[in-house]
Backbone as CSV, one residue per row, in Angstrom:
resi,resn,N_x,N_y,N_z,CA_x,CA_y,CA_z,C_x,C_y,C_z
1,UNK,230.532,-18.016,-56.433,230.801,-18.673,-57.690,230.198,-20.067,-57.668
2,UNK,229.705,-20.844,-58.750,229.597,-21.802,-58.732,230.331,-22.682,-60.349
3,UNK,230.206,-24.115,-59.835,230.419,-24.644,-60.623,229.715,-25.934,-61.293
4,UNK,229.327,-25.992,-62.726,228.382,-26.545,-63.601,229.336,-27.732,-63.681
5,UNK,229.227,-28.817,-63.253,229.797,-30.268,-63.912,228.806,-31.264,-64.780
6,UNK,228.711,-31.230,-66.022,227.660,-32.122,-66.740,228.438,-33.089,-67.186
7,UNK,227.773,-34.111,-67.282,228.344,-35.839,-68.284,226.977,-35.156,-69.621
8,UNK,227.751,-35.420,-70.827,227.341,-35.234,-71.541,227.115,-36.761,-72.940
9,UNK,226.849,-36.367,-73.725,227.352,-37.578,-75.035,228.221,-36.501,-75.504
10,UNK,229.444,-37.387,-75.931,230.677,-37.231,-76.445,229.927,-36.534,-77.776
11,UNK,228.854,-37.373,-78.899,228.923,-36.414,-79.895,228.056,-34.768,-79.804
12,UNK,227.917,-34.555,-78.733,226.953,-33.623,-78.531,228.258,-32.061,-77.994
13,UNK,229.714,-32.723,-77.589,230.603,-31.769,-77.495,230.428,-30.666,-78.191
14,UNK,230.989,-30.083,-79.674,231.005,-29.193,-80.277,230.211,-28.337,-79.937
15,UNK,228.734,-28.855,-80.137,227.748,-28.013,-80.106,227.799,-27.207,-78.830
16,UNK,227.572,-28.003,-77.826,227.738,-27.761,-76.401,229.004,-26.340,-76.249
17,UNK,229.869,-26.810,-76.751,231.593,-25.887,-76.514,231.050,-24.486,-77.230
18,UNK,230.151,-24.507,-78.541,229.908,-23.526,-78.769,228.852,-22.801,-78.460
19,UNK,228.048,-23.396,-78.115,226.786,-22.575,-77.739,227.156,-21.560,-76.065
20,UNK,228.000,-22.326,-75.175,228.668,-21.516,-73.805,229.957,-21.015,-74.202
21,UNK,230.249,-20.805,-75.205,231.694,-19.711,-75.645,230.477,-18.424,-76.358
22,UNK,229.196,-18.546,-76.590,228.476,-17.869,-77.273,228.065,-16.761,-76.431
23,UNK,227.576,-17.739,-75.224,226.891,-17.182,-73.884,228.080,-16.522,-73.053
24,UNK,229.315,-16.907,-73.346,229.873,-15.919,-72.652,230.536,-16.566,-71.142
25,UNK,230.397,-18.423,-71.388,231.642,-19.164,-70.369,232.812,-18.283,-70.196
26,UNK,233.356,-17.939,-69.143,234.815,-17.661,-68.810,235.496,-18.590,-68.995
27,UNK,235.279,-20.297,-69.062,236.226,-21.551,-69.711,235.767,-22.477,-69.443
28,UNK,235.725,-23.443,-70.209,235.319,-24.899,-70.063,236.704,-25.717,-70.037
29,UNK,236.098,-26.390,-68.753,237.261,-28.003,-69.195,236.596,-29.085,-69.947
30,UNK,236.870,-30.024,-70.341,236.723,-31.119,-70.705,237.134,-32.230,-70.415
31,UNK,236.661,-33.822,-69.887,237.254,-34.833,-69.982,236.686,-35.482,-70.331
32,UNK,237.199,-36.654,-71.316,236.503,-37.556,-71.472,236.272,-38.928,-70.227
33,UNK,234.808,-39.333,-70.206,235.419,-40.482,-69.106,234.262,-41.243,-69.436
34,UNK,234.256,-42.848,-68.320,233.217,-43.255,-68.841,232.419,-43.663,-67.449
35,UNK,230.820,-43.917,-67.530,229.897,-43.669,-66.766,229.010,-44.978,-67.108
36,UNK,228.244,-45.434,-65.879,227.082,-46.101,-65.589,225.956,-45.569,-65.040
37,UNK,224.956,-45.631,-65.951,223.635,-44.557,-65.422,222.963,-45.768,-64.879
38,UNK,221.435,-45.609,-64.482,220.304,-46.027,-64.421,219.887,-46.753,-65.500
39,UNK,220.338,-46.524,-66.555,219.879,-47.720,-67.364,220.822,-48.697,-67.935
40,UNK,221.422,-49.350,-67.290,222.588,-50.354,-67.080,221.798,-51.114,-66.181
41,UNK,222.147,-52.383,-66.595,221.763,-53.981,-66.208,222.690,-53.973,-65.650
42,UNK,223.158,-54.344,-64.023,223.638,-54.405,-63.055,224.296,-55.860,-63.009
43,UNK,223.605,-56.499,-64.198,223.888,-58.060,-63.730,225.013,-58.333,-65.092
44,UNK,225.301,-57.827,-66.097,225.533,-57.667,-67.332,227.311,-56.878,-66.966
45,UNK,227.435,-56.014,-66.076,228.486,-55.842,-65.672,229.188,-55.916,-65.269
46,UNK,230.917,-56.148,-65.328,231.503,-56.803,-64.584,232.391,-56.015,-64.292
47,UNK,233.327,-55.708,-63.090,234.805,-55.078,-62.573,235.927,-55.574,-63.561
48,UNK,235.691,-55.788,-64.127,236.774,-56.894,-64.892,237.838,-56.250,-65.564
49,UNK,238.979,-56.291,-65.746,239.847,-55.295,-66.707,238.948,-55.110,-68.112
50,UNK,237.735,-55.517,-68.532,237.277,-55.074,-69.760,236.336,-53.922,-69.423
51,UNK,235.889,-53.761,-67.977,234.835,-52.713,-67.629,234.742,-51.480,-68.562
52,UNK,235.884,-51.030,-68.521,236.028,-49.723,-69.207,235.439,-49.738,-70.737
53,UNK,235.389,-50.681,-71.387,234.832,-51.234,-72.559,233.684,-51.243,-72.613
54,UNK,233.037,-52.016,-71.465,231.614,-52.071,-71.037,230.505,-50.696,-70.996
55,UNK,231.544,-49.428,-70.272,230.809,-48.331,-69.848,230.568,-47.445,-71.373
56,UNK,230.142,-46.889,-71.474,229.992,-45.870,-72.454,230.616,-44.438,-72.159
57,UNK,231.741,-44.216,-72.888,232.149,-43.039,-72.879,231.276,-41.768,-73.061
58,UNK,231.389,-41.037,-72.259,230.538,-39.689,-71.993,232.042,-38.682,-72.170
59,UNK,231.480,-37.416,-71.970,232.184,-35.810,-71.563,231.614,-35.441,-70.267
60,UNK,232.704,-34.901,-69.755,232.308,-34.413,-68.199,232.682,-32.893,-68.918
61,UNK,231.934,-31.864,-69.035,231.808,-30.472,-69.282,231.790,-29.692,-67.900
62,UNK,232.954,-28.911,-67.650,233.114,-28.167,-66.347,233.271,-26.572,-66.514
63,UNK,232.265,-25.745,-65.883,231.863,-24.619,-65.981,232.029,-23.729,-64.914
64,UNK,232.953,-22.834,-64.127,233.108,-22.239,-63.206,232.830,-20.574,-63.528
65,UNK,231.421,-19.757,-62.880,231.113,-19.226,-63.260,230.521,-18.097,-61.903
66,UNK,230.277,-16.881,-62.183,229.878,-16.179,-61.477,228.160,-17.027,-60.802
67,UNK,228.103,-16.629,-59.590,226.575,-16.926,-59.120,225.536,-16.535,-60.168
68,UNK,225.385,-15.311,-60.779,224.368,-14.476,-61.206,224.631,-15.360,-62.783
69,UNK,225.562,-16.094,-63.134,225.494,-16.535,-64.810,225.007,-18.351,-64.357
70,UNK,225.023,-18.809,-63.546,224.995,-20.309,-63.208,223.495,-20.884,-63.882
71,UNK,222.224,-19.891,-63.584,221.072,-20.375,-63.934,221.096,-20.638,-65.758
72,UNK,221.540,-19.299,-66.268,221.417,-19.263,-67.725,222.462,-20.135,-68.345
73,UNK,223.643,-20.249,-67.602,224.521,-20.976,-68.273,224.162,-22.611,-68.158
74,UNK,223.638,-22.675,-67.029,223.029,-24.362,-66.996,221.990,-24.446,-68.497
75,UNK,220.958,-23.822,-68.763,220.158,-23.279,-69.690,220.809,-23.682,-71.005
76,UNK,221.909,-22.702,-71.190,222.381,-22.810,-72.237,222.888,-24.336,-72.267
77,UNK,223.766,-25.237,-71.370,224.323,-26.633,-71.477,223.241,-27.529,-71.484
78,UNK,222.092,-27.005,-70.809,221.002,-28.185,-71.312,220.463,-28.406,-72.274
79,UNK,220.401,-27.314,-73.155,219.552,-26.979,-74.365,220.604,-27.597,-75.395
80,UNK,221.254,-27.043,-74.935,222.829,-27.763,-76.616,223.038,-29.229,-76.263
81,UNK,222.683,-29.546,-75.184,223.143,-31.490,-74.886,222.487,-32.048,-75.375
82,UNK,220.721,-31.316,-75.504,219.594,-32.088,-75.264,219.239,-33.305,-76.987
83,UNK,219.366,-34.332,-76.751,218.514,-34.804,-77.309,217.116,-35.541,-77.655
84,UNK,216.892,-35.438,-75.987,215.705,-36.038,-75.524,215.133,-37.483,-75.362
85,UNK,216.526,-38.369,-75.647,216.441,-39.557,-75.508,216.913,-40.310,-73.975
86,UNK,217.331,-40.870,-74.061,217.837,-41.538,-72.509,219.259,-41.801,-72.936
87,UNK,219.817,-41.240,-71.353,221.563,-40.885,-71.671,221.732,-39.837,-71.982
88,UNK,220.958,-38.709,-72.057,220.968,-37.224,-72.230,222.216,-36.775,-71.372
89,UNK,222.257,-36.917,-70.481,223.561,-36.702,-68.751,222.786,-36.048,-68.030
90,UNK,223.403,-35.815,-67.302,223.115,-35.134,-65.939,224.121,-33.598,-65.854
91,UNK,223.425,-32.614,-64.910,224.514,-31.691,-64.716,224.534,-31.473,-62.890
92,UNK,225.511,-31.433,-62.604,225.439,-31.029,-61.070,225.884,-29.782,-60.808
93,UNK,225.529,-28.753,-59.905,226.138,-27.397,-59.563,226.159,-27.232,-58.328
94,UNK,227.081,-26.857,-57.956,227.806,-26.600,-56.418,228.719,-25.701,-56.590
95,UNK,228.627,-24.888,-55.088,229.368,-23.838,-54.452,230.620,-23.789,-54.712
96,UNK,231.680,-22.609,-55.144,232.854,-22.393,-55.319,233.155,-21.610,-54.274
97,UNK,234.225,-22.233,-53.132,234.458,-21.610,-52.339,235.472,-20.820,-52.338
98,UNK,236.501,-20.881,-53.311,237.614,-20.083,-53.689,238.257,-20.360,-55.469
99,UNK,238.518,-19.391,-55.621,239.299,-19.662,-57.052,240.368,-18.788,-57.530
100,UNK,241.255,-18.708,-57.162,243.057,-18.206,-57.649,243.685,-17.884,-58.905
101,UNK,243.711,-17.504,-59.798,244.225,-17.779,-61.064,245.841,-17.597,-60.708
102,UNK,246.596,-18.883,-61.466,247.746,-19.277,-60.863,248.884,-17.825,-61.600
103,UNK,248.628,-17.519,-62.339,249.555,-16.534,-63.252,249.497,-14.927,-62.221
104,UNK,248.014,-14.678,-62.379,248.210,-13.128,-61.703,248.421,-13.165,-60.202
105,UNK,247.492,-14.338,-60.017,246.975,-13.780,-58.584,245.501,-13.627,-58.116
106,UNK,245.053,-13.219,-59.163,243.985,-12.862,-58.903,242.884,-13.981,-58.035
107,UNK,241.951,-13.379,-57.625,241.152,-14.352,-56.602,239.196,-13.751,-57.351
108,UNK,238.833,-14.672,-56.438,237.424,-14.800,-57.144,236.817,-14.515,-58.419
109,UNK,235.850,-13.577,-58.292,235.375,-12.925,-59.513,236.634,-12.822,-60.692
110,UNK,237.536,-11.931,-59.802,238.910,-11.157,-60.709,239.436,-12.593,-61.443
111,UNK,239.637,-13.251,-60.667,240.424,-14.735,-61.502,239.581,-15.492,-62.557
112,UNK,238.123,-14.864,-62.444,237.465,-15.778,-63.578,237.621,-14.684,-64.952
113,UNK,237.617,-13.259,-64.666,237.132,-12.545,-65.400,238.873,-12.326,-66.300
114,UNK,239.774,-12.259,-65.206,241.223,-11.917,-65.849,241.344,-12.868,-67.333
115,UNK,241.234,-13.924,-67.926,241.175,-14.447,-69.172,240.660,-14.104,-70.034
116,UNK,239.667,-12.890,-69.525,238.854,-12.527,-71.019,239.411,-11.465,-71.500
117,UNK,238.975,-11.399,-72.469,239.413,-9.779,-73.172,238.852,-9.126,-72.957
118,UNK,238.948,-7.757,-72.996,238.857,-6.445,-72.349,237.380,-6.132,-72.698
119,UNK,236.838,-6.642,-73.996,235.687,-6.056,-74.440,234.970,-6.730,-73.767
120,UNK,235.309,-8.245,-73.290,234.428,-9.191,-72.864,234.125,-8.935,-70.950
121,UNK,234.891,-8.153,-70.855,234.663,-7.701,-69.146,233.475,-7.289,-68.444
């Protein structure tokens, strides 16, 4: 299994939520948070209780997905984020070494797939 973590732009959500409920995500999380890229003036920023003010709120979009869906589903989150400007985000993907679903039981594959509906199996 792996898992898709992208920082996104906040207004680029919707699109994003729908285009991988389209493709066939087993679930997205969402948080909002806020981020300093590469194009931040280093000197312009401060730790300060206003920091959080300073940063620009992004979406962290989290995607836990079979191995064999990770390539297309990245695909699909890049294409719906994209606006081609700077601050687009980033996505990172890494190894899922276990995943439980807390209700059945179920483990790996079974725990991603148990949420869907029957047609969607």
């Amino acid at each position: 299994m792996k898992l898709l973590k992208a920082y996104i732009r906040t207004r680029k959500v919707d699109e994003v939520i729908r285009a991988l409920q389209t493709a066939g995500a087993p679930g997205i999380t969402l948080s909002r948070v806020h981020g300093v890229g590469y194009g931040y003036d280093p000197m312009s920023f401060t730790l300060a209780p206003n920091a959080l003010r300073q940063a620009p709120e992004v979406t962290k979009v989290e995607v836990v997905c079979v191995d064999e869906d990770a390539d297309r589903l990245l695909g699909v989150l890049s294409t719906s984020a994209h606006t081609g400007s700077k601050g687009d985000g980033i996505v990172f993907i890494a190894d899922v070494e276990r995943a439980v679903r807390i209700r059945s039981g179920d483990e790996g594959h079974a725990a991603l797939a148990s949420g869907r509906k029957p047609d969607q199996q």
